[in-house]
MIVEX-955695 format. One record per residue: z, x, y of N, C-alpha, C in turn. Coordinates in steps of 0.2 Angstrom, whole numbers, plus 5000, padded with zeros to 4 digits. Each point is the difference from the previous one (the first is absolute). Last residue first. Layout:
N
ZXYZXYZXY ...
This chain:
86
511549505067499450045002499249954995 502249935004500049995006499250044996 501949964987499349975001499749965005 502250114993499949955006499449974999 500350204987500649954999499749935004 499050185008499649974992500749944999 500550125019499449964999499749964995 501750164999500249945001499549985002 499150194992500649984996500249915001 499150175017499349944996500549984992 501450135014499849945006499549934997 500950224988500449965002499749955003 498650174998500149984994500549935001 500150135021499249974998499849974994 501850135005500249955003499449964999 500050194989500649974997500049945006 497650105006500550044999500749944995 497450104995500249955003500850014999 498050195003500749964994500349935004 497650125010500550015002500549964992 497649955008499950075000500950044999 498849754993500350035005500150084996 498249794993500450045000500450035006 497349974993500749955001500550054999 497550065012500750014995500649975000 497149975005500749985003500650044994 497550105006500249974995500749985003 497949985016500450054997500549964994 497649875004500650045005500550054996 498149914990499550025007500850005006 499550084969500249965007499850015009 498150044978500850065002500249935008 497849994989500649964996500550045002 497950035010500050034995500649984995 499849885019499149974997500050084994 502449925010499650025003499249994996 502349855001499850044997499350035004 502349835000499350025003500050075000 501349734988499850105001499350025002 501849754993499350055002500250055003 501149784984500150065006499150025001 501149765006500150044995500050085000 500249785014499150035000499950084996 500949725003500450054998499450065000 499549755004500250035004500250095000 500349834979499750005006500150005008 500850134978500249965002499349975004 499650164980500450025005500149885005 500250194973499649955003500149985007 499750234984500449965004499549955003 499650234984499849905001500749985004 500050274997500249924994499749955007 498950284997500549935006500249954995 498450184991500650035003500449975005 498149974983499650015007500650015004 499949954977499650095003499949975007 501049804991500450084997499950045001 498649805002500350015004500750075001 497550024984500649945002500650025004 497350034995500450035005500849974999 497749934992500150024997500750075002 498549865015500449974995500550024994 498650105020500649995000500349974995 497550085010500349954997500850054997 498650045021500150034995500449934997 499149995022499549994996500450014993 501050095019500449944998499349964996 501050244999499449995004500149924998 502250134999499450004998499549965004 502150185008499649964999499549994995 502350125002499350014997499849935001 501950155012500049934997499350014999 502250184999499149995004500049924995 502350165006499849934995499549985003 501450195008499750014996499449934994 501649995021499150035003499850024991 501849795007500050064997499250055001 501049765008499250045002500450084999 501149794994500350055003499650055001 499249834990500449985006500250035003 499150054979499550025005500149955009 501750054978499750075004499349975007 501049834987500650035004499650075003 498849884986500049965004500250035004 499650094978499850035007500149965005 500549984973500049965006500050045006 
């Protein structure tokens, strides 16, 4: 499942166009590396923008924090979760 990598426009993960004449049928939905979601009306799902050689067309995002999350911080989302607040 590449979904996660190619939202997070990872630079190593090239997207291969096929030519849209080419028959497809014999393709099932498993090699093509997304699961089928069904979306709401209205709802505008996902999408990614990618360059005409298939390499992401923005910088890669990095999730995450760059620092330990600190005993008061753990404590806080603790009670939260408790509270079912988050």
């Amino acid at each position: 499942d590449s979904e996660p990598a190619v939202a997070y426009n990872r630079p190593d993960l090239m997207m291969q166009m096929a030519h849209p004449d080419l028959d497809t049928s014999h393709i099932g939905n498993i090699e093509v590396g997304f699961v089928g979601e069904i979306y709401q009306i209205g709802e505008e799902g996902f999408r990614t923008e990618r360059t005409l050689d298939g390499r992401p067309s923005k910088p890669e995002i990095k999730a995450g924090i760059d620092r330990d999350i600190t005993a008061d911080e753990v404590e806080k989302m603790m009670k939260e979760k408790e509270n079912n607040i988050l």
